[in-house]
C-alpha positions as protocol buffer text, in pm:
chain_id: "A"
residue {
  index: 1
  type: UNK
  ca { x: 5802 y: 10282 z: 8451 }
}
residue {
  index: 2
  type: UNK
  ca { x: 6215 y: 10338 z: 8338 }
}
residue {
  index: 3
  type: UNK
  ca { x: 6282 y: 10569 z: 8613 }
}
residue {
  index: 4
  type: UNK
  ca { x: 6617 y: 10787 z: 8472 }
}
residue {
  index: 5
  type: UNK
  ca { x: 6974 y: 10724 z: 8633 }
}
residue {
  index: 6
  type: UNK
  ca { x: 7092 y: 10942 z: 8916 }
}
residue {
  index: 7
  type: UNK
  ca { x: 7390 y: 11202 z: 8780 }
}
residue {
  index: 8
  type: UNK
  ca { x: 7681 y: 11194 z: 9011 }
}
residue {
  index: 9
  type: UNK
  ca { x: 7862 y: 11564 z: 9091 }
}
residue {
  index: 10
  type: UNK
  ca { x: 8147 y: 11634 z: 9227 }
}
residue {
  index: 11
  type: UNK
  ca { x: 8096 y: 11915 z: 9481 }
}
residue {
  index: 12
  type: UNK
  ca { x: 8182 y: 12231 z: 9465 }
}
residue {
  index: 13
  type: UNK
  ca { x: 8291 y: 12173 z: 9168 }
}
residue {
  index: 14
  type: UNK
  ca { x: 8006 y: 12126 z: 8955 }
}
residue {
  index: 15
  type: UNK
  ca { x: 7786 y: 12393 z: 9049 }
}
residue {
  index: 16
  type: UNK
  ca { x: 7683 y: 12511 z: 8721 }
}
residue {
  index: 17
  type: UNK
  ca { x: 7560 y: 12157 z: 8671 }
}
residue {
  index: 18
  type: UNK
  ca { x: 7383 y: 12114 z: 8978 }
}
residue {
  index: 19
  type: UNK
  ca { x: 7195 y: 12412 z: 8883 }
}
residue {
  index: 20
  type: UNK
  ca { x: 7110 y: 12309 z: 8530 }
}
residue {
  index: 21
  type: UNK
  ca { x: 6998 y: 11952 z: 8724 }
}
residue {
  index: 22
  type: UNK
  ca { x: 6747 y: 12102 z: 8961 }
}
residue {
  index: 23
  type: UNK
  ca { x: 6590 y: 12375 z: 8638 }
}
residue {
  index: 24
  type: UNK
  ca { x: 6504 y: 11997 z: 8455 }
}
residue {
  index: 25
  type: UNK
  ca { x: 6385 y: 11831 z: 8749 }
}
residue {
  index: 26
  type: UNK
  ca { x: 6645 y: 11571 z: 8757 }
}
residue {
  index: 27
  type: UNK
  ca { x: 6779 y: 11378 z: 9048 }
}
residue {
  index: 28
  type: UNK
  ca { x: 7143 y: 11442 z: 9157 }
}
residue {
  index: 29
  type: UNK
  ca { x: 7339 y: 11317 z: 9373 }
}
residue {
  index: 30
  type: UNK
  ca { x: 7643 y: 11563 z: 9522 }
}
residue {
  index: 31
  type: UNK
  ca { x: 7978 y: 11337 z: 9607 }
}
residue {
  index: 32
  type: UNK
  ca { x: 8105 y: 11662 z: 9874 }
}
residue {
  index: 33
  type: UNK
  ca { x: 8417 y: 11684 z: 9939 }
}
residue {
  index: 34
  type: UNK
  ca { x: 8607 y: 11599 z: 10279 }
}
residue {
  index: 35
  type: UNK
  ca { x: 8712 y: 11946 z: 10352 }
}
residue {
  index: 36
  type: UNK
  ca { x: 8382 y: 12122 z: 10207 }
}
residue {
  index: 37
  type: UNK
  ca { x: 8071 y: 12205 z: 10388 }
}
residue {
  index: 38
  type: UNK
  ca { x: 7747 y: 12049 z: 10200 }
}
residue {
  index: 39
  type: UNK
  ca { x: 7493 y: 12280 z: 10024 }
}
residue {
  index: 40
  type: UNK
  ca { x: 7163 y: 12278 z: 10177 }
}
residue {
  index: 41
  type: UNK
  ca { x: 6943 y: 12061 z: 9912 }
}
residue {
  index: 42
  type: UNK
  ca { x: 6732 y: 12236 z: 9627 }
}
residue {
  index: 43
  type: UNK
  ca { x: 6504 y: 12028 z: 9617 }
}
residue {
  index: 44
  type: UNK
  ca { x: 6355 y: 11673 z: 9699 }
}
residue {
  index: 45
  type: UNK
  ca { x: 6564 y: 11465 z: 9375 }
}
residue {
  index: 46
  type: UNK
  ca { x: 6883 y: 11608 z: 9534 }
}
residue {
  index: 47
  type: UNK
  ca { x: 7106 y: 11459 z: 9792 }
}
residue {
  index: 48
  type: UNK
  ca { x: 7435 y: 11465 z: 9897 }
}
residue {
  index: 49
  type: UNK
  ca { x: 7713 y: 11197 z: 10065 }
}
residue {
  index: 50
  type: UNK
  ca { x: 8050 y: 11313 z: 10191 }
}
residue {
  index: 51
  type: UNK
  ca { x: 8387 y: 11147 z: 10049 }
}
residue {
  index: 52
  type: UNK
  ca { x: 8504 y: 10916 z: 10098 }
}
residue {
  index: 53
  type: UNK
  ca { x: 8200 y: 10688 z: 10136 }
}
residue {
  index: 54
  type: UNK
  ca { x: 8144 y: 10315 z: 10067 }
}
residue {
  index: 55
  type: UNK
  ca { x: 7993 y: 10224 z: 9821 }
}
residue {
  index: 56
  type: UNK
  ca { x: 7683 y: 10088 z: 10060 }
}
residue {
  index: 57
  type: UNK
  ca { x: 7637 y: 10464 z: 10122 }
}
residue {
  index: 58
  type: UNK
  ca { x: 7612 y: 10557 z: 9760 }
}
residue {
  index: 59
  type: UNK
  ca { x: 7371 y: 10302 z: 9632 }
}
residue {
  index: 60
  type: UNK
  ca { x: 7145 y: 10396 z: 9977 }
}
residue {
  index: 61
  type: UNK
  ca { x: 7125 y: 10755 z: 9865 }
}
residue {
  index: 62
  type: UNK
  ca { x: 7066 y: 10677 z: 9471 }
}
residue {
  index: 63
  type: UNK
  ca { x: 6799 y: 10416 z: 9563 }
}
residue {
  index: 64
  type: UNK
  ca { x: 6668 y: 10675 z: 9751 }
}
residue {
  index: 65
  type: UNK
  ca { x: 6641 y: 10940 z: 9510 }
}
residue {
  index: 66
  type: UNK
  ca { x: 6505 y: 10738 z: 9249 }
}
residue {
  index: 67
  type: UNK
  ca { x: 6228 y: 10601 z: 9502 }
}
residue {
  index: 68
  type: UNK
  ca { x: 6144 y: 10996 z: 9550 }
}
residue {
  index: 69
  type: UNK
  ca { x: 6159 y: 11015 z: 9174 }
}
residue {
  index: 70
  type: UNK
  ca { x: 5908 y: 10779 z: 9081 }
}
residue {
  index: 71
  type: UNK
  ca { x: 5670 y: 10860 z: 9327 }
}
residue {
  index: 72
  type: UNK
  ca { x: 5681 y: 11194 z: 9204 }
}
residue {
  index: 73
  type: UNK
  ca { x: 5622 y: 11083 z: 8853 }
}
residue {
  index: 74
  type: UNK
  ca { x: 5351 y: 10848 z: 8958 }
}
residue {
  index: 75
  type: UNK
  ca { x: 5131 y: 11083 z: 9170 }
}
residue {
  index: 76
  type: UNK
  ca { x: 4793 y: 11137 z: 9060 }
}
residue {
  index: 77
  type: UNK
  ca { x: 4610 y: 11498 z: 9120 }
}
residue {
  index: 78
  type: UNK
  ca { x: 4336 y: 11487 z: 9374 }
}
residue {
  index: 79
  type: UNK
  ca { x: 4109 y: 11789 z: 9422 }
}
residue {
  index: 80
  type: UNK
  ca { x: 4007 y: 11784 z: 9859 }
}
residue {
  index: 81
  type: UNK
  ca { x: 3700 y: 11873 z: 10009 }
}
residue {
  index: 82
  type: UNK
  ca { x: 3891 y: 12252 z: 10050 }
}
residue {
  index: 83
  type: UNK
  ca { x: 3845 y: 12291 z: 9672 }
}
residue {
  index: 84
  type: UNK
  ca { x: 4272 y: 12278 z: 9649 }
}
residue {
  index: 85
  type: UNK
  ca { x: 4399 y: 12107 z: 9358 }
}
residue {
  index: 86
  type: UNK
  ca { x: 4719 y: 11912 z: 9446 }
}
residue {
  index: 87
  type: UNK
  ca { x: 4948 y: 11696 z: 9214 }
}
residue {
  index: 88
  type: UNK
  ca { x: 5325 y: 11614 z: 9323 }
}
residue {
  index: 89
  type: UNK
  ca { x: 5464 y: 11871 z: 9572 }
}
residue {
  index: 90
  type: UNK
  ca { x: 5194 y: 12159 z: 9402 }
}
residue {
  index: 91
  type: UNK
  ca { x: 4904 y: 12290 z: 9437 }
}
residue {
  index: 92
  type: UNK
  ca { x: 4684 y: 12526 z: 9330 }
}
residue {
  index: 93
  type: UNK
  ca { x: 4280 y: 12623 z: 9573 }
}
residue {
  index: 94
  type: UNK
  ca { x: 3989 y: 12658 z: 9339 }
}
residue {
  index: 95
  type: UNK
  ca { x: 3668 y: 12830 z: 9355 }
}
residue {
  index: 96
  type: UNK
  ca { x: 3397 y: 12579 z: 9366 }
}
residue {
  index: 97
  type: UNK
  ca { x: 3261 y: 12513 z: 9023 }
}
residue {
  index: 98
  type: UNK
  ca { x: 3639 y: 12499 z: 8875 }
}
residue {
  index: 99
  type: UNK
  ca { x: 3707 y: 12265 z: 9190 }
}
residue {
  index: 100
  type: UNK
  ca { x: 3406 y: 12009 z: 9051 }
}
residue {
  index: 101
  type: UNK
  ca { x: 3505 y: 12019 z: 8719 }
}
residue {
  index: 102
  type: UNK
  ca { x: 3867 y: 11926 z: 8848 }
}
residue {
  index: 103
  type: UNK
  ca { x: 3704 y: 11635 z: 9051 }
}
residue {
  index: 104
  type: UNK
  ca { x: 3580 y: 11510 z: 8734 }
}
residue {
  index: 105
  type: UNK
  ca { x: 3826 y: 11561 z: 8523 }
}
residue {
  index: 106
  type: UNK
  ca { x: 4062 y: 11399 z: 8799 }
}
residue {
  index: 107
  type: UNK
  ca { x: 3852 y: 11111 z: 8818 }
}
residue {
  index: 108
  type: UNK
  ca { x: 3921 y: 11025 z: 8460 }
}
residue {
  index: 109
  type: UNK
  ca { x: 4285 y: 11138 z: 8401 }
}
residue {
  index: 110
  type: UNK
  ca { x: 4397 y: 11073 z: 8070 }
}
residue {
  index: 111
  type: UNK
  ca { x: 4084 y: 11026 z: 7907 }
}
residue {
  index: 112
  type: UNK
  ca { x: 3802 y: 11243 z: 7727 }
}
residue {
  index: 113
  type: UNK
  ca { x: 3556 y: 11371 z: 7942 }
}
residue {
  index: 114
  type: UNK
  ca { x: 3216 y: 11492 z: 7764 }
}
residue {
  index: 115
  type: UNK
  ca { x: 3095 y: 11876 z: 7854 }
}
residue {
  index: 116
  type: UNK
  ca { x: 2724 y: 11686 z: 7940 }
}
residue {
  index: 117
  type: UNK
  ca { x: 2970 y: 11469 z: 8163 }
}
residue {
  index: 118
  type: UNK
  ca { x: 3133 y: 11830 z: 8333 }
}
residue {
  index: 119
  type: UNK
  ca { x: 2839 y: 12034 z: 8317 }
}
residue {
  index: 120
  type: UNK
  ca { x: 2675 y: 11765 z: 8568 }
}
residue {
  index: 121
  type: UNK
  ca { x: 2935 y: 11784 z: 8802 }
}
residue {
  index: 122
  type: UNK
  ca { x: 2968 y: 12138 z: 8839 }
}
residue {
  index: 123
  type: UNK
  ca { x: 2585 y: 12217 z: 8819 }
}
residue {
  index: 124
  type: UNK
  ca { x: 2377 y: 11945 z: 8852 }
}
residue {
  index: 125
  type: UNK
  ca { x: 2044 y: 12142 z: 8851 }
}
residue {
  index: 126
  type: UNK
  ca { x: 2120 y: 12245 z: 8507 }
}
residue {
  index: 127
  type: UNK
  ca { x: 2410 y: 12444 z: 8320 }
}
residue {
  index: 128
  type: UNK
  ca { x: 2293 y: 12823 z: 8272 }
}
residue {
  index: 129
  type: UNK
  ca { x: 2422 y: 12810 z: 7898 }
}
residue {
  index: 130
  type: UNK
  ca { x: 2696 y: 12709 z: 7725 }
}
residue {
  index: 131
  type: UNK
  ca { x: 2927 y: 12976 z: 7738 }
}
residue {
  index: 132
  type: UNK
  ca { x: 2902 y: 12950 z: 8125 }
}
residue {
  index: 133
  type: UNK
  ca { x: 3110 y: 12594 z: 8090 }
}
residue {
  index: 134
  type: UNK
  ca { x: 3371 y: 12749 z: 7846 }
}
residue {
  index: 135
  type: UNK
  ca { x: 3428 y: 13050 z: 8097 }
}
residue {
  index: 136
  type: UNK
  ca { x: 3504 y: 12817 z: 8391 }
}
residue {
  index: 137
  type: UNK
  ca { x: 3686 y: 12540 z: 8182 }
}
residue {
  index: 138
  type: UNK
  ca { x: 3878 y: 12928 z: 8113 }
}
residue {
  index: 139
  type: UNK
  ca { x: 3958 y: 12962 z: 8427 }
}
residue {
  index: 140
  type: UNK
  ca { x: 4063 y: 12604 z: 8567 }
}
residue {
  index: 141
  type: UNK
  ca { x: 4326 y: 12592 z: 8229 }
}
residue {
  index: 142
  type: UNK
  ca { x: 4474 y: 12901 z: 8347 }
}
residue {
  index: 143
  type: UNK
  ca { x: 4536 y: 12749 z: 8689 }
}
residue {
  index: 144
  type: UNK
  ca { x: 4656 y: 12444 z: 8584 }
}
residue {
  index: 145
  type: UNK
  ca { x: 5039 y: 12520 z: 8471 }
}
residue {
  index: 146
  type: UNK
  ca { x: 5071 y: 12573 z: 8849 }
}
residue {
  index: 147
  type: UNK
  ca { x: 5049 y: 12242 z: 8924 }
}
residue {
  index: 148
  type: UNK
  ca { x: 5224 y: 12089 z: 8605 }
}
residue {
  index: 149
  type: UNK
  ca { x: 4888 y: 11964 z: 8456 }
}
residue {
  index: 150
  type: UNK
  ca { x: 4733 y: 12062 z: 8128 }
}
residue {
  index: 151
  type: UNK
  ca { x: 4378 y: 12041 z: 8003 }
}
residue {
  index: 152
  type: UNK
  ca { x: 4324 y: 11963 z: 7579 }
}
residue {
  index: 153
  type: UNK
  ca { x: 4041 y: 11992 z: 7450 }
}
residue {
  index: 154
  type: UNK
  ca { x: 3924 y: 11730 z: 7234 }
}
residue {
  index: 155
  type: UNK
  ca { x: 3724 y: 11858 z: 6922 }
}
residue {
  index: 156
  type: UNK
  ca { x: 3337 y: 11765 z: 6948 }
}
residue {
  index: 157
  type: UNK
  ca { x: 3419 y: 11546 z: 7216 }
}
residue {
  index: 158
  type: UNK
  ca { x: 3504 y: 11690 z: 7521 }
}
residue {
  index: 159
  type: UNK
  ca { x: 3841 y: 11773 z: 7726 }
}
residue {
  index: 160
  type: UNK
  ca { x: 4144 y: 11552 z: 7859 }
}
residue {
  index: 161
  type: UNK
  ca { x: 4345 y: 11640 z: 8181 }
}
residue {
  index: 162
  type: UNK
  ca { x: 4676 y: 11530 z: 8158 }
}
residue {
  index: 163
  type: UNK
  ca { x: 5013 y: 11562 z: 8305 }
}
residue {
  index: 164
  type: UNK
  ca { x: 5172 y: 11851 z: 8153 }
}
């Protein structure tokens, strides 16, 4: 996976930048100034060394950022036994037939999952009709954005959880 670089700002300086930064969800790295007091972080891809600093002290913090970085990229959603949906540092609780077709959905990330295939999972003594599935399927897209996932349906084949 080509994890991106780390941008370098000067601090205070680059503020504006800073801010733009943390609205993409890009890692930064704040180079503070002797005489200035650091921010607190925004977020988890942001940290911050004071100046001057060897260059030991850099790299440590930009290895580190990237590490947090691609773990956060490579996280898969999980659905718990609690019915909440989490993926990266989100999450999202689910009543209980939008939690099971989550767990199924989950358990096939990426790939087309057949409404026989979800009505199983989320009533295994039978599906009441087939407007019940499209309701909850309904309800678990609307819920989704919240944790930066997305669910496509597929045309005459089924639906695809993905990474939004």
């Amino acid at each position: 996976m080509d994890v991106p670089d780390v941008e370098c700002l000067p601090w205070p300086a680059a503020r504006q930048r800073r801010r733009e930064l943390a609205a993409m969800g890009e890692p930064r790295l704040l180079l503070v100034a002797a005489d200035v007091a650091p921010p607190v972080a925004a977020d988890e891809l942001e940290d911050w060394v004071r100046l001057p600093a060897t260059t030991d002290d850099v790299e440590a913090r930009l290895l580190g950022l990237r590490r947090r970085l691609q773990a956060r990229q490579t996280a898969r959603p999980r659905v718990g036994l609690d019915g909440v949906l989490r993926h990266r540092d989100q999450w999202t609780a689910l009543p209980e037939a939008e939690a099971c077709l989550a767990r199924a959905l989950v358990d096939r990330l990426g790939t087309v999952v057949s409404r026989p295939v979800l009505e199983r999972a989320a009533w295994p003594s039978g599906c009441m009709s087939r407007n019940t599935l499209d309701v909850h399927v309904h309800r678990l897209r609307r819920r989704l954005p919240d944790v930066a996932l997305e669910l496509r349906t597929v045309r005459s084949r089924g639906y695809v959880l993905e990474a939004a």
